[in-house]
C-alpha positions as CSV (number, residue, x, y, z in Angstrom):
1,X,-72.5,86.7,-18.7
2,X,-73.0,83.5,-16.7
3,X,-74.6,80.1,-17.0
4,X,-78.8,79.9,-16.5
5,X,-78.1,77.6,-13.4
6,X,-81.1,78.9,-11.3
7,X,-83.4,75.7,-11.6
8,X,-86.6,76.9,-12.0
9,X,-85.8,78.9,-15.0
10,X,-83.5,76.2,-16.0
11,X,-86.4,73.9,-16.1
12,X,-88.8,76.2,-17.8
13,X,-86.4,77.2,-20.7
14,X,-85.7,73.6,-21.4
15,X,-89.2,72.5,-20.9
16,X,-89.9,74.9,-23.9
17,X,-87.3,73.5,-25.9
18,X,-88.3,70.1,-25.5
19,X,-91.6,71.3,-27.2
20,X,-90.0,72.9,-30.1
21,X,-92.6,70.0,-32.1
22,X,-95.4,71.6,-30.9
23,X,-96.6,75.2,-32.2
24,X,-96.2,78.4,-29.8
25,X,-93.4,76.9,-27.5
26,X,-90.3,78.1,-29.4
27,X,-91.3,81.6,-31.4
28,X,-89.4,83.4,-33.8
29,X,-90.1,87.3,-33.2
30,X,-86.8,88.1,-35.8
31,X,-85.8,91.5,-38.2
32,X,-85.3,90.9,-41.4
33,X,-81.9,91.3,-41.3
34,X,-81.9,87.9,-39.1
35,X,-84.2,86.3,-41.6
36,X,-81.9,87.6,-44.4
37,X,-78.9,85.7,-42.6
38,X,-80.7,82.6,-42.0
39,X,-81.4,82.4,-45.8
40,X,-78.2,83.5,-46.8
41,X,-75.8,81.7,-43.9
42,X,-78.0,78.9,-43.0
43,X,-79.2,77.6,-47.0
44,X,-82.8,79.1,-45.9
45,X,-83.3,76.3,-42.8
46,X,-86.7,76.1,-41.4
47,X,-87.8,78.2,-38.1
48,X,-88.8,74.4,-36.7
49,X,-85.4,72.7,-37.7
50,X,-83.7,75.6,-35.9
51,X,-85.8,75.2,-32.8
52,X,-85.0,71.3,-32.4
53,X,-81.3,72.2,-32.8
54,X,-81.8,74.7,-30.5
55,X,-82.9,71.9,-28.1
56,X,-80.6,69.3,-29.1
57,X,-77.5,71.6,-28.1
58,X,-79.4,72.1,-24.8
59,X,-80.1,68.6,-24.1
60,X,-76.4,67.8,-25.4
61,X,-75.1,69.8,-22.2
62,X,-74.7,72.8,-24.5
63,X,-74.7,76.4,-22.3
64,X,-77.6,78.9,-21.7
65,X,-75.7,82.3,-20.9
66,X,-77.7,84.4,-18.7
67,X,-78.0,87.6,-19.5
68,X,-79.4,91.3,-17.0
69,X,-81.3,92.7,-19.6
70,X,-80.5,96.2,-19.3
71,X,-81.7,98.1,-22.6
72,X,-84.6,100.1,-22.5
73,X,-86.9,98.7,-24.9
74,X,-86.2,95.0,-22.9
75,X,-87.2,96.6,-19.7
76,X,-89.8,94.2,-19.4
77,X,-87.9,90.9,-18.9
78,X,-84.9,90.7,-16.1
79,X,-82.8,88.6,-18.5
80,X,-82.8,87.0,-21.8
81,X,-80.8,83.9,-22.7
82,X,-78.2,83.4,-25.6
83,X,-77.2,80.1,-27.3
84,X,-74.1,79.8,-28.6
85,X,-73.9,77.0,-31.2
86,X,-73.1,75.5,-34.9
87,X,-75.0,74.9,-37.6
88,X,-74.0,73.2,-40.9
89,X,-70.3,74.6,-39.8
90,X,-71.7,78.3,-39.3
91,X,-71.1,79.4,-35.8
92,X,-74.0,80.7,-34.0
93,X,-75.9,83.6,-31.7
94,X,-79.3,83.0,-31.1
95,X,-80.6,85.8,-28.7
96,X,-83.9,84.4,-26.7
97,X,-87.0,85.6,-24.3
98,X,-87.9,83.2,-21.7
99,X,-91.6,83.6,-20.5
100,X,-92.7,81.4,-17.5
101,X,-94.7,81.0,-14.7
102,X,-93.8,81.0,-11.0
103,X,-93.8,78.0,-9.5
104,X,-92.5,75.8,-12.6
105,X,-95.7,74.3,-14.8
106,X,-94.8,71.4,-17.3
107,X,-95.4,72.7,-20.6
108,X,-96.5,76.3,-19.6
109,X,-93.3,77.5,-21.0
110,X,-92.1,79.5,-24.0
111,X,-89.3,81.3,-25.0
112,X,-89.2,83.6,-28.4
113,X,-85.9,83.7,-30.4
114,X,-85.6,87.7,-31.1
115,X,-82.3,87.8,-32.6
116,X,-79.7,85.2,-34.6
117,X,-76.3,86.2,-36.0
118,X,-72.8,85.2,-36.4
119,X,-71.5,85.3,-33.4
């Protein structure tokens, strides 16, 4: 696992994240064994209040780990991109999808949050 540091998917995944306001940016594509934990860990916070903290730890220098995706029903995407945070004291995994376009186009960017768990 290692830092997203190439720049244009750098600049895409934040780009999305700095339109977690806006609908279809930051999705949530979860089980419902991720929405039982947000309702159980998380007092039941809103999809939207977890997509600006999502971009707040970003934009507070907070890591994107980079991950190969290598499991056969991911073979789709070359990576997907983990978060590692707090909120309300709960430690975090937030497992995400990037989807962008080559070259880099302000606010053509989304990512979908598939998976969040303790870490």
């Amino acid at each position: 696992m290692a830092p997203l540091s190439e720049p244009e998917r750098l600049a895409a995944y934040k780009d999305a994240l700095a339109n977690w306001r806006f609908e279809g940016y930051v999705r949530f594509e979860l089980t419902e064994t991720a929405y039982a934990w947000i309702k159980r860990e998380l007092s039941n916070l809103s999809l939207k209040e977890i997509a600006r903290l999502m971009h707040e730890h970003v934009e507070a220098g907070g890591e994107i780990d980079e991950v190969p995706e290598t499991r056969p029903q991911w073979a789709d995407y070359e990576f997907h991109h983990d978060l590692r945070f707090t909120i309300q004291d709960t430690p975090i995994y937030v497992e995400t999808r990037l989807h962008y376009s080559r070259p880099f186009i302000a606010d053509g960017s989304t990512i979908i949050v598939v998976n969040i768990h303790a870490p």
